[in-house]
ZALOBA-118287 format. One record per residue: residue number from 1; x, y, z of N, C-alpha, C, O in turn. Coordinates in pm, whole numbers, plus 32768, in hexadecimal, padded with zeros to 4 digits. Each point is the difference from the previous one (the first is absolute). Example, Ala and Ser with C-alpha at 12.3 -4.5 7.8 and 13.67 -1.06 7.14 Angstrom:
1, 8527, 7DC7, 830C, 7FA7, 8077, 8000, 805A, 8078, 8000, 8068, 7FFE, 8042
2, 7F75, 806B, 7F76, 8052, 8077, 8006, 7FB3, 806D, 8049, 8033, 806F, 8011
end
This chain:
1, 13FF, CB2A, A4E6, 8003, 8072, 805A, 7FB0, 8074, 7FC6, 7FB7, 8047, 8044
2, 805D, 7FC7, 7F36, 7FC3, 8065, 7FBC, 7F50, 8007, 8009, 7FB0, 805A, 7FE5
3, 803F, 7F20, 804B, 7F4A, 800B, 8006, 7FFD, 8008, 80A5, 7F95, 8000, 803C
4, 80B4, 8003, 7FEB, 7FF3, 801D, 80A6, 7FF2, 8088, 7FF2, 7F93, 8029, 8028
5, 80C3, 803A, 7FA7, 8027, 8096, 7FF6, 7F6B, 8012, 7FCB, 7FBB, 803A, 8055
6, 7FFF, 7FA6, 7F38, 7F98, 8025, 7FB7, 7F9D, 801E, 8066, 7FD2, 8073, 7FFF
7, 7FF2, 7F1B, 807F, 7FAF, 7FEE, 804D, 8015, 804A, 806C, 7FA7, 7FFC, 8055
8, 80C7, 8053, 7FC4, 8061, 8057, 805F, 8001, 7FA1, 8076, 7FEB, 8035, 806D
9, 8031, 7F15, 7F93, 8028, 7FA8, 805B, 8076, 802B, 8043, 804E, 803E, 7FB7
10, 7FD5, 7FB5, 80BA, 8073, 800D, 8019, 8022, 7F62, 804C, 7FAC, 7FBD, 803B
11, 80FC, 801A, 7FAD, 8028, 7F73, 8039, 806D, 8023, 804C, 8057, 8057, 8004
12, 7F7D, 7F21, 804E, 80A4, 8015, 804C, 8081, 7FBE, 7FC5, 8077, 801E, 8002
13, 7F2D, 7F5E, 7FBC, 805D, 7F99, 7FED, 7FD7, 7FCB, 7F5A, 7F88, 7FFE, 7FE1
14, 80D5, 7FDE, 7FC6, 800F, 7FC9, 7FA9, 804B, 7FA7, 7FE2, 8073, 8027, 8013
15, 7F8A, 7F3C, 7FB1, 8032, 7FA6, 7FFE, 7FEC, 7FE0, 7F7C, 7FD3, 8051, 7FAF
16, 805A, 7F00, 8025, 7FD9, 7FF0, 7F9C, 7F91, 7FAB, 8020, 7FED, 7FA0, 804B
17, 7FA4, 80D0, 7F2D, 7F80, 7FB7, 800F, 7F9A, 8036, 8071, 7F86, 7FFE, 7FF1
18, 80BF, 8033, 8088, 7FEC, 8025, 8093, 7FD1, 808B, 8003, 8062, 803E, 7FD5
19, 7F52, 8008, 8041, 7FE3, 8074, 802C, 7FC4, 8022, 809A, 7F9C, 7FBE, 801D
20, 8086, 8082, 8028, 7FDA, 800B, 8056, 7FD1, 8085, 8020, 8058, 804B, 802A
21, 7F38, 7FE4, 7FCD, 7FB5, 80A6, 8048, 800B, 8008, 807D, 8011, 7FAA, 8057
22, 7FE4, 80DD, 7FAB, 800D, 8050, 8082, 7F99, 7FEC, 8060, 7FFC, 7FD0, 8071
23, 7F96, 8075, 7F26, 7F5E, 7FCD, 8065, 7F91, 7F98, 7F86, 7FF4, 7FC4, 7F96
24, 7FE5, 805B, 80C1, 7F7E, 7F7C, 7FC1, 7F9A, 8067, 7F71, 7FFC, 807B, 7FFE
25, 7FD6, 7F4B, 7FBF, 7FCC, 8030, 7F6F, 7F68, 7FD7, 7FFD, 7FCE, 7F90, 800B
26, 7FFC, 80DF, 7FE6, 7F4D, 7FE0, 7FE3, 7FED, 7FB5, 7F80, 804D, 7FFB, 7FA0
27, 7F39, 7FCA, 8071, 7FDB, 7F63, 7F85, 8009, 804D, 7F9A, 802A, 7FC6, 7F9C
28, 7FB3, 80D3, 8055, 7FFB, 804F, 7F52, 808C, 7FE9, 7FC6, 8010, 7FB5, 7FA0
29, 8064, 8094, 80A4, 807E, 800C, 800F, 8050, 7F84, 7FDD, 8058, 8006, 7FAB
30, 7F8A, 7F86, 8098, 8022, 7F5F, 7FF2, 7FFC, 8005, 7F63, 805F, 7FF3, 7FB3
31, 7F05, 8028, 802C, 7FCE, 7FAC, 7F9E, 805D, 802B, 7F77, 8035, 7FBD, 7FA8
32, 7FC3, 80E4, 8076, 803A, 8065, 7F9C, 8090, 7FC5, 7FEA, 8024, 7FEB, 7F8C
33, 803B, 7FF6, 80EB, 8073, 7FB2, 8000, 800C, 7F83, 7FA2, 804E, 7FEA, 7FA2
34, 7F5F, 7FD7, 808A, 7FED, 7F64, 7FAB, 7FF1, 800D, 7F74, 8039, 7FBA, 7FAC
35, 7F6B, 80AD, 803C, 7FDF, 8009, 7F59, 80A6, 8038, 7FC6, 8053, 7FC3, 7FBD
36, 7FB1, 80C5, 807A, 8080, 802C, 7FD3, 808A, 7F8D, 7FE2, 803F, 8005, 7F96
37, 7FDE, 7FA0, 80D1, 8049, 7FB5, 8028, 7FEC, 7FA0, 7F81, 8062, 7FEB, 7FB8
38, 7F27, 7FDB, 802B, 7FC9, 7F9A, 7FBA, 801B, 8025, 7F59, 8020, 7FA9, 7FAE
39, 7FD3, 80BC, 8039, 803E, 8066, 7F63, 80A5, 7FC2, 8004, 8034, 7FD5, 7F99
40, 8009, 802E, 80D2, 80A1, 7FF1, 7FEE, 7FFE, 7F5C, 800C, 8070, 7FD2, 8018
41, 7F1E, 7FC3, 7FDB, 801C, 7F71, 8023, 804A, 7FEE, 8097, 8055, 7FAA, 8018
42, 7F85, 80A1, 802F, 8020, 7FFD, 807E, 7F6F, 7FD3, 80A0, 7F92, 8031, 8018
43, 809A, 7F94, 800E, 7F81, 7FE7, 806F, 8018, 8039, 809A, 806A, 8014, 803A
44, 7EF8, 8001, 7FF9, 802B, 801B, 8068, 7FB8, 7FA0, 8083, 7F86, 7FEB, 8004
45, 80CC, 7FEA, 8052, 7FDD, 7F9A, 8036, 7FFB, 8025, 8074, 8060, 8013, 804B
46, 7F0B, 7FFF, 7FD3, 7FF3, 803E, 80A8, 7FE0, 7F94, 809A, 800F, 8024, 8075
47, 7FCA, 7F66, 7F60, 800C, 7FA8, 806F, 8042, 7FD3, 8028, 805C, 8009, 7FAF
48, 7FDE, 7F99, 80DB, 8085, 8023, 804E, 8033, 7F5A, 7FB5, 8076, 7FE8, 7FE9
49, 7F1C, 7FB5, 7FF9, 804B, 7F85, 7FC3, 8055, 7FF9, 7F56, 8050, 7FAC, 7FD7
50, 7F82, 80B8, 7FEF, 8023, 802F, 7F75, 808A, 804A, 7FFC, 8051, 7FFE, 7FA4
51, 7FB8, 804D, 80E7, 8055, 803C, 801C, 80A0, 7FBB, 802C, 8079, 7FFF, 7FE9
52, 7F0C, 7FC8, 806E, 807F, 7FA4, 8023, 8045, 7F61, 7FBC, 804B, 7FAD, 8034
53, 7F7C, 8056, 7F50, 8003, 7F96, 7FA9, 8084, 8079, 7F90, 806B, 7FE0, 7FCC
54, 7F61, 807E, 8035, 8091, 803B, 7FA5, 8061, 802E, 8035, 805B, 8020, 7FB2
55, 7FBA, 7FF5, 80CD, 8036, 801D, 8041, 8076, 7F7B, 8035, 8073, 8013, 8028
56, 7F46, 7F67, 7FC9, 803C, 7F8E, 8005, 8072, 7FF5, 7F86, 807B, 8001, 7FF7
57, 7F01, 7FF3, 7FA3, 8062, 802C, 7F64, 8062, 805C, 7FDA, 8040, 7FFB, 7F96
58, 7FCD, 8069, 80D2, 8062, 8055, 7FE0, 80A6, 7FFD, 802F, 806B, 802C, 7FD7
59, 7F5F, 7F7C, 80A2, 8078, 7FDA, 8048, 8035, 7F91, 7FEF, 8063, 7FE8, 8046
60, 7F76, 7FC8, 7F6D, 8018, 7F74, 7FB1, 8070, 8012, 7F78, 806B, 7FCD, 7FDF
61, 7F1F, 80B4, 7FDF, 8068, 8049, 7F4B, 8062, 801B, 8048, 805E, 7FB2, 7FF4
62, 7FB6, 80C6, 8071, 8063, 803C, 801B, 8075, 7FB9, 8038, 8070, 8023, 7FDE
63, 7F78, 7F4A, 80A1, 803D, 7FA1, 8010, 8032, 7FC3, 7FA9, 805B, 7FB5, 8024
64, 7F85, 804F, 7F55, 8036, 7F7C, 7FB6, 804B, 8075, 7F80, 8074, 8002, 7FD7
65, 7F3B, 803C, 8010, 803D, 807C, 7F5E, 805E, 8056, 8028, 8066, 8001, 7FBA
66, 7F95, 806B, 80D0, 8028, 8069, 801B, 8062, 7FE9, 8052, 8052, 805B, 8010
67, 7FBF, 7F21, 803D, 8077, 8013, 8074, 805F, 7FA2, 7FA1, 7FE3, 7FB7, 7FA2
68, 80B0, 806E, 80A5, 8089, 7FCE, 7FAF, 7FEC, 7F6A, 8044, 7FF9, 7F9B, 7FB9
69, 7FFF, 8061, 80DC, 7FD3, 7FB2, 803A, 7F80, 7F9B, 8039, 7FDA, 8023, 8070
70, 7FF6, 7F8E, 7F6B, 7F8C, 7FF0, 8041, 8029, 7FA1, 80A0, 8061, 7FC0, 8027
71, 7F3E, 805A, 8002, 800E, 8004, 8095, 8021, 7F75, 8040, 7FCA, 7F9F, 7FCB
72, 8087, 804C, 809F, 8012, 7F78, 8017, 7FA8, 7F9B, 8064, 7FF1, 7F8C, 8025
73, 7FED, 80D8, 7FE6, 7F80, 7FD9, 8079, 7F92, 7FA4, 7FB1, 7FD9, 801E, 7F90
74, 8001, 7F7E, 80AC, 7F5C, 7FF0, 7F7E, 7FA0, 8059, 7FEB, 7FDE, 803A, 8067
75, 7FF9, 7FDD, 7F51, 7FB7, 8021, 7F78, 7F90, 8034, 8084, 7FE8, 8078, 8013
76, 7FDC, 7F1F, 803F, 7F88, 8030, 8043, 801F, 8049, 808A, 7FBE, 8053, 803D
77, 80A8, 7F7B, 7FDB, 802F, 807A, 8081, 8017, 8075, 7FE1, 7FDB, 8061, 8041
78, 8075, 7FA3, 7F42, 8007, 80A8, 7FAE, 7F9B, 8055, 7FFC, 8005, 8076, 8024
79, 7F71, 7F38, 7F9A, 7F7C, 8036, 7FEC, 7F93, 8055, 8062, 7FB8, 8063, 8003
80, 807A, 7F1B, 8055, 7FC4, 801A, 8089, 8041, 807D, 8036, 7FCA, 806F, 8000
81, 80A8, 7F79, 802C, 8050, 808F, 801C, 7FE7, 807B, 7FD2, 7FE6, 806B, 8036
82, 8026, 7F70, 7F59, 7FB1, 80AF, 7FA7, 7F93, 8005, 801D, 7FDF, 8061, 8044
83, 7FCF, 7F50, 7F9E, 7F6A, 8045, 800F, 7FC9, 8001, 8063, 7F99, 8043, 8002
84, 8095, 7F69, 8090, 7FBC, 7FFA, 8069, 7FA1, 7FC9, 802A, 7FAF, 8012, 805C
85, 8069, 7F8B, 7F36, 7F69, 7F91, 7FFA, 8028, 7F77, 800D, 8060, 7FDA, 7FBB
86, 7F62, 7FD1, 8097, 802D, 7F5E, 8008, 7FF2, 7FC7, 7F6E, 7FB0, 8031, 7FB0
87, 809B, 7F6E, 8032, 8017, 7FEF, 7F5B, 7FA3, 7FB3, 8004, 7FA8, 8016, 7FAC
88, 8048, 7F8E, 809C, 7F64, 7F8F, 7FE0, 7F73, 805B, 7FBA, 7FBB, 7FF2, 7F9B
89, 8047, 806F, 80D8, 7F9B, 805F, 7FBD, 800A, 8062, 7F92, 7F96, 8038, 7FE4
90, 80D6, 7FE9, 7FD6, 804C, 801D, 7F87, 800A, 7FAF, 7FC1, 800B, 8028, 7F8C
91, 7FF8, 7F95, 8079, 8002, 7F87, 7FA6, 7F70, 7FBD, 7FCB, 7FE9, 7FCE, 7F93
92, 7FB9, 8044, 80EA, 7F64, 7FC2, 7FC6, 7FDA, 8059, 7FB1, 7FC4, 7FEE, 7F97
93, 8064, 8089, 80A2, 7F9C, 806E, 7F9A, 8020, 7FFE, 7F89, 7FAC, 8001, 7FA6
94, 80F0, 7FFD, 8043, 801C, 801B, 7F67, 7FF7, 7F8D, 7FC2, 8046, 8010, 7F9C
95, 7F85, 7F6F, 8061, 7FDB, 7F83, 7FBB, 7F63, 802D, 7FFF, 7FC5, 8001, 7F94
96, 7FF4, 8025, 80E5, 7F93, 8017, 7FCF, 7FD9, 8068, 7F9F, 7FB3, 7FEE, 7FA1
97, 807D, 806C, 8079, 7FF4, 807B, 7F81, 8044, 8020, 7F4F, 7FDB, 803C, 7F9B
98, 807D, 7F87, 8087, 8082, 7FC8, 7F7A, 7FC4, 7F83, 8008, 7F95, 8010, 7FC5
99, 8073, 7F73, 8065, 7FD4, 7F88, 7FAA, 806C, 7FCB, 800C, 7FF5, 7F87, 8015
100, 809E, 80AC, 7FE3, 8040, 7FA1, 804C, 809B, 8024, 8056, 8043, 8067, 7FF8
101, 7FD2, 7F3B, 8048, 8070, 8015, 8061, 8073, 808A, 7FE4, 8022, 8037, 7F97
102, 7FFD, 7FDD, 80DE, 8086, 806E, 802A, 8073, 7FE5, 7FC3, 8044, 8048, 7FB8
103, 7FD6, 7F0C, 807F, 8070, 7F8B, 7FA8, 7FEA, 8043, 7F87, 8033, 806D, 7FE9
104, 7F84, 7F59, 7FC9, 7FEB, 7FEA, 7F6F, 8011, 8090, 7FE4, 8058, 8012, 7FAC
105, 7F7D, 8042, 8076, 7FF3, 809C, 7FC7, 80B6, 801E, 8011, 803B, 8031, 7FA0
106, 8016, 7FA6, 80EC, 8077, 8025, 8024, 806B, 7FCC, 7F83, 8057, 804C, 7FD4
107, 7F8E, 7EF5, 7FE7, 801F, 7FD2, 7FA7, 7FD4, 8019, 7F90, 803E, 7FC8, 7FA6
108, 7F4D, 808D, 8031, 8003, 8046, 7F89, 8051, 806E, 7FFB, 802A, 801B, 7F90
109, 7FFE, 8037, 80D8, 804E, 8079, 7FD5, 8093, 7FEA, 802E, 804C, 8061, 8007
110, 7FD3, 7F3E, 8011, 8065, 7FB7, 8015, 803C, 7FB2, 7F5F, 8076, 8007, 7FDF
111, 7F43, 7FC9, 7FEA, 8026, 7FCC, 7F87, 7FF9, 808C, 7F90, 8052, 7FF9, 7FA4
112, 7F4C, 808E, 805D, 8023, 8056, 7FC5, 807E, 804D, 7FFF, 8031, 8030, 7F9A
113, 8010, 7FDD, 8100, 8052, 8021, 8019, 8095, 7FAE, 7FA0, 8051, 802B, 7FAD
114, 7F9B, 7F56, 8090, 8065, 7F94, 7FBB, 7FE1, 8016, 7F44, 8054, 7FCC, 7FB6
115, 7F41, 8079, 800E, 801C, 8019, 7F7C, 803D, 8048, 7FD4, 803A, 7FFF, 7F94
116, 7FC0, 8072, 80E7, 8053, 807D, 7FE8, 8082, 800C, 7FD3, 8039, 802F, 7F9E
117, 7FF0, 7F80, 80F0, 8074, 7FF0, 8007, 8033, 7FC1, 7FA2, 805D, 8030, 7FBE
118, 7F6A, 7F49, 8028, 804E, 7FCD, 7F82, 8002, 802D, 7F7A, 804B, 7FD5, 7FA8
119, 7F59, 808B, 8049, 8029, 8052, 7F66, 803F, 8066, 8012, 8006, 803F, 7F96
120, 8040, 8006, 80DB, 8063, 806D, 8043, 8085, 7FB4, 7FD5, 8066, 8041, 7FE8
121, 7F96, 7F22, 800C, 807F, 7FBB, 8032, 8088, 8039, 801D, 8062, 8011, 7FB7
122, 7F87, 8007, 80CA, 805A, 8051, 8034, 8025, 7F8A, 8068, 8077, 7FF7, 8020
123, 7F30, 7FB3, 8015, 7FE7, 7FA3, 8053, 7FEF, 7F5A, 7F97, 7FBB, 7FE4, 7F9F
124, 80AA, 7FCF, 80B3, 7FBC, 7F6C, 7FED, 7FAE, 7FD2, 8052, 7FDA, 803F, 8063
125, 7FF5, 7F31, 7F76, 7F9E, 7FC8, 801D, 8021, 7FE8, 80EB, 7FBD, 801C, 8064
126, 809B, 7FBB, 7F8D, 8028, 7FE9, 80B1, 7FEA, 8085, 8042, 7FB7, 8010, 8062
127, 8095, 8058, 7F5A, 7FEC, 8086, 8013, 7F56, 8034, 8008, 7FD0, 803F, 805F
128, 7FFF, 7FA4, 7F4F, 7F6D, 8022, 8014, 7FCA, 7FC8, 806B, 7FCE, 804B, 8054
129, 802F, 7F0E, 7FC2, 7FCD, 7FD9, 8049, 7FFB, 8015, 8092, 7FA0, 7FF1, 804C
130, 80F3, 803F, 7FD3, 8050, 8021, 809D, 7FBD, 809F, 8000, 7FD2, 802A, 806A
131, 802D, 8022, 7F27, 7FD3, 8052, 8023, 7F4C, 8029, 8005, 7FCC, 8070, 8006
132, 7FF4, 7F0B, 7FF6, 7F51, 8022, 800D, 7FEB, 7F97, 8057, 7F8D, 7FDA, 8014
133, 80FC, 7FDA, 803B, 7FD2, 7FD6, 8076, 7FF6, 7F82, 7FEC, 7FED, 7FBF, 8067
134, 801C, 7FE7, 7F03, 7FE8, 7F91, 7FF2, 806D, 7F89, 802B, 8077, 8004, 7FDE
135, 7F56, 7FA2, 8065, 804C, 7F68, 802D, 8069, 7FCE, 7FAD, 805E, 7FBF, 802C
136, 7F95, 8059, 7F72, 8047, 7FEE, 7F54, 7FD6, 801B, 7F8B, 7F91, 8035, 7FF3
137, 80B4, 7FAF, 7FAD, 7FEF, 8015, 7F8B, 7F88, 7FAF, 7FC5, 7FA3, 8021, 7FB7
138, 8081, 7F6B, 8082, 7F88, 7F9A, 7FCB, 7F70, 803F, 8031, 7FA9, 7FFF, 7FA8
139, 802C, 803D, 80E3, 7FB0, 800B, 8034, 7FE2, 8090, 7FA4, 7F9F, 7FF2, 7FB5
140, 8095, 8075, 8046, 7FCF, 8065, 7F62, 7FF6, 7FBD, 7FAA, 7F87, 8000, 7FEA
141, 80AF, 7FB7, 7FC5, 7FAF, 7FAF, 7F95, 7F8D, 7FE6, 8013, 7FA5, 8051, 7FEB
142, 804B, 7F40, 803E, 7F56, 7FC6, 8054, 7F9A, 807C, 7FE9, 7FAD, 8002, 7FA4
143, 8061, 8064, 80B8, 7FB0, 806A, 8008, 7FD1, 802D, 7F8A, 7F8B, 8009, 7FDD
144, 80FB, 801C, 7FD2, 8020, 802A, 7F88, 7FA7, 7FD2, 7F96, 7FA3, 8037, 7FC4
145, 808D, 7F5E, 8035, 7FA0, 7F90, 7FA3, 7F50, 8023, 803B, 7FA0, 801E, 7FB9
146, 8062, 7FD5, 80CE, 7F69, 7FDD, 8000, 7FAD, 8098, 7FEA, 7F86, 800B, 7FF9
147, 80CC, 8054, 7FFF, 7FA7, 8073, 7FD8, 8015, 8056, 7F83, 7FC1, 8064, 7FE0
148, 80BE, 7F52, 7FCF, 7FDC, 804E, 7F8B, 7FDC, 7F81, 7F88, 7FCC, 8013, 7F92
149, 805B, 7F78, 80A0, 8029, 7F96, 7FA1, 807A, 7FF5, 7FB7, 7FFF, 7FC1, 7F96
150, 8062, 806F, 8091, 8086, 8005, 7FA2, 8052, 7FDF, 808A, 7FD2, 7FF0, 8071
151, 80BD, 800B, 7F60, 8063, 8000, 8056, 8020, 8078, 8012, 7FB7, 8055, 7FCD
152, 80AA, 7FD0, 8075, 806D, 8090, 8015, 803F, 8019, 7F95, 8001, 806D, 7FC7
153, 8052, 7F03, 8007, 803C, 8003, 7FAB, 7FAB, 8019, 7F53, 8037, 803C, 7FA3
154, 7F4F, 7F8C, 8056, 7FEA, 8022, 7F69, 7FED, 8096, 802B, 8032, 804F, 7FB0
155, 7F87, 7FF4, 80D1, 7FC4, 8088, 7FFE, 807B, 8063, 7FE7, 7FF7, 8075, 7FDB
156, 806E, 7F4E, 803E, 808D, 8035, 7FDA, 802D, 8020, 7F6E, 803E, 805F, 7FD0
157, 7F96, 7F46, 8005, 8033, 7FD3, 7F4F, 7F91, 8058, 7FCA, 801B, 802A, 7F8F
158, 7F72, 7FFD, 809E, 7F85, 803A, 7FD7, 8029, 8095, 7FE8, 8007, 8049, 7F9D
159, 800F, 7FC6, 80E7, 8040, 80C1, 800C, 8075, 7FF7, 7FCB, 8033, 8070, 8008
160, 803C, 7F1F, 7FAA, 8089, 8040, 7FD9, 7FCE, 7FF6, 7F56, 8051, 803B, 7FB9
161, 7F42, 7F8B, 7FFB, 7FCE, 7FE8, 7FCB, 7FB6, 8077, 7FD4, 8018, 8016, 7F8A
162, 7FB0, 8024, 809A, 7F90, 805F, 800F, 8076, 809C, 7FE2, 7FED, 804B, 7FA1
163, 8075, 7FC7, 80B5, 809A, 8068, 8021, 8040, 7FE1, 7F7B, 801C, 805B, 7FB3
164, 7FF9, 7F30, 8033, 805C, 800B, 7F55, 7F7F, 801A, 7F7D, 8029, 8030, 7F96
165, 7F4E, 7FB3, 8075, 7F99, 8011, 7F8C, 800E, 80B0, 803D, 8003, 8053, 7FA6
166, 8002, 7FD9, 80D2, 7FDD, 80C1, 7FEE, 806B, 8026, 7FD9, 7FFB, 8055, 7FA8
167, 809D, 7F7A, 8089, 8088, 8026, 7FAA, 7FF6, 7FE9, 7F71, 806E, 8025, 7FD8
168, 7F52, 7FB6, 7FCA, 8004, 7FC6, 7F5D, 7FD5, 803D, 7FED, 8039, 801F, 7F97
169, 7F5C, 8045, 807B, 7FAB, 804F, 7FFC, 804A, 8084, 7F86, 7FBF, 8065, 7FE4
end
């Protein structure tokens, strides 16, 4: 926000990641934005497919990290709903631009989530699974396995492992 104020931008809307201006910005102004922006490792992404490729991503993190619940609806009717876009065509773009699937991106932050949780252990393994939507336990494993290479259970023994070496300390 602070490099918005610098440029005397004014917004209506701020999100995460999301900015939205009031009026439209001359190419000097843009550019001045981008550099500024680019000092903080920050980008600025002015075309409407870039846009709408993080904008996908945002409602995916927030679906899976930020809600207590994730939604019961499928995954692509949700998407669609929010963004107002047919998922076939949400879906081509972000394989074409990412490299690969919505799935796969939904089951990567789906299994981050399930790490979370299991080094919180506040939650067991059924418990996790019912709560990220999974068929069973076996079916988080599977996943589990195929994207970190471990089970639940060693990634378990890893973080209680890791919690008694910082307690010795």
């Amino acid at each position: 926000m602070s490099e918005l104020e610098k440029l005397g931008l004014k917004y209506t809307n701020i999100e995460l990641g999301l900015i939205e201006l009031k009026e439209n910005i001359t190419n000097d102004l843009k550019q001045k934005l981008k550099s500024n922006l680019a000092v903080s490792g920050l980008e600025l992404l002015d075309d409407k497919k870039s846009i709408l490729i993080e904008k996908l991503k945002n409602v995916i993190i927030e679906m899976i990290h930020y809600s207590d619940e994730v939604p019961r609806v499928n995954y692509s009717e949700f998407i669609s709903e929010k963004l107002g876009y047919n998922y076939t065509y949400l879906s081509n773009l972000f394989s074409e631009v990412k490299g690969i699937t919505i799935q796969h991106f939904i089951i990567k932050h789906k299994i981050e989530k399930a790490k979370e949780l299991i080094l919180y252990g506040e939650l067991n393994l059924t418990e996790i699974a019912h709560r990220l939507h999974y068929s069973s336990v076996a079916h988080l494993s599977n996943q589990f396995r195929k994207e970190t290479g471990h089970s639940p259970s060693f990634y378990k023994k890893i973080g209680q492992n890791r919690k008694s070496n910082l307690e010795n300390l």
